[in-house]
C-alpha positions, 0 to 999 in steps of 0.5 A: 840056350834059354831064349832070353839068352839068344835074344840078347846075341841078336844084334838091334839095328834099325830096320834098313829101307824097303826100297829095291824090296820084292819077293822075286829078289828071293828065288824062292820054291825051287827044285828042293832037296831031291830034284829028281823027286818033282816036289819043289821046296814048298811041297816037300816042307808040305810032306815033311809036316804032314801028319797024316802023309798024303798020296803022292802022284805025278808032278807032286799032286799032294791028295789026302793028308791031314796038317797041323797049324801052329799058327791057330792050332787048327787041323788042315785036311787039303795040302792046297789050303797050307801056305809054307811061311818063312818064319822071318817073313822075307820082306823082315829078312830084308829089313833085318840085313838080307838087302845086302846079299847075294841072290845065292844067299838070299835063295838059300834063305827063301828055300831053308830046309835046314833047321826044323822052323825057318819054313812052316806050312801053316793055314793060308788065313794064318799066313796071311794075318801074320803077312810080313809082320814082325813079333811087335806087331803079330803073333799066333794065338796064345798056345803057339807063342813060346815056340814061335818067339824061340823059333823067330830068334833062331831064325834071326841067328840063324842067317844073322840078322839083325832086330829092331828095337820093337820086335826086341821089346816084343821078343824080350816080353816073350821070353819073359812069358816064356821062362822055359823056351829054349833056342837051339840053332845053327849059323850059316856061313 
């Protein structure tokens, strides 16, 4: 659906208190989708982007490989200088409604390997520009932002979470800017 439309099934509330909040209430780099392969959720977003594939040794070592970063259109050449961001940082999940799940639901969230963005490994400098801001207050450069305001809105859908007024306005801007954007995206229970 066009990412004006998705937008507007994102329900606006004010962001929830902060308070109880911290990474460790999202178990998150578990032992991913193939225990038995050694490569925890991080290392297999890692692989499952790579463009060139790295060499894989034992315990997952990642050597070799070649990355794209959306956030700053940059090449990385070293799986070790790669952060796997979530695309709702964790802190805004919480914000936005996931103070109020489970511990099961909330590492599900913080290990989602079920829709193409929710985790995307990008440059640590990116990732750590971005932190836990939410679209009013950062963005990625200009080349990125169509697909990044898509991917963000998706991701809100996706675990049905709530949005702000602001990151709303900065969405609803973005969509704007981006008239062909579209959305696609599957709910979780």
């Amino acid at each position: 659906m066009p990412l004006a439309v998705a937008l507007a099934w994102v329900e606006e509330a004010p962001e929830g208190p902060r308070a109880g909040y911290s990474r460790e209430q999202f178990k998150h780099w578990n032992k991913g989708l193939d225990p038995a392969d050694g490569c925890d959720t991080r290392k297999e977003v890692i692989l499952a982007e790579a463009v060139d594939v790295p060499e894989v040794g034992p315990r997952c070592a990642l050597t070799g490989g070649r990355w794209w970063s959306q956030y700053d259109q940059v090449w990385v050449t070293s799986a070790s200088s790669l952060d796997v961001d979530h695309m709702v940082p964790l802190a805004e999940a919480w914000d936005s409604g996931a103070a109020t799940w489970s511990a099961a639901r909330r590492e599900a969230y913080a290990n989602d390997q079920g829709a193409p963005n929710s985790l995307i490994a990008v440059s640590g400098s990116s990732n750590r520009s971005k932190s836990d801001k939410d679209p009013s207050a950062w963005l990625p450069v200009p080349a990125d932002r169509c697909a990044y305001a898509a991917d963000w809105v998706a991701d809100k859908l996706r675990w049905q979470l709530t949005a702000d007024a602001a990151e709303r306005d900065a969405l609803a801007r973005l969509s704007e800017a981006c008239p062909t954007s579209t959305v696609t995206y599957e709910r979780v229970p």
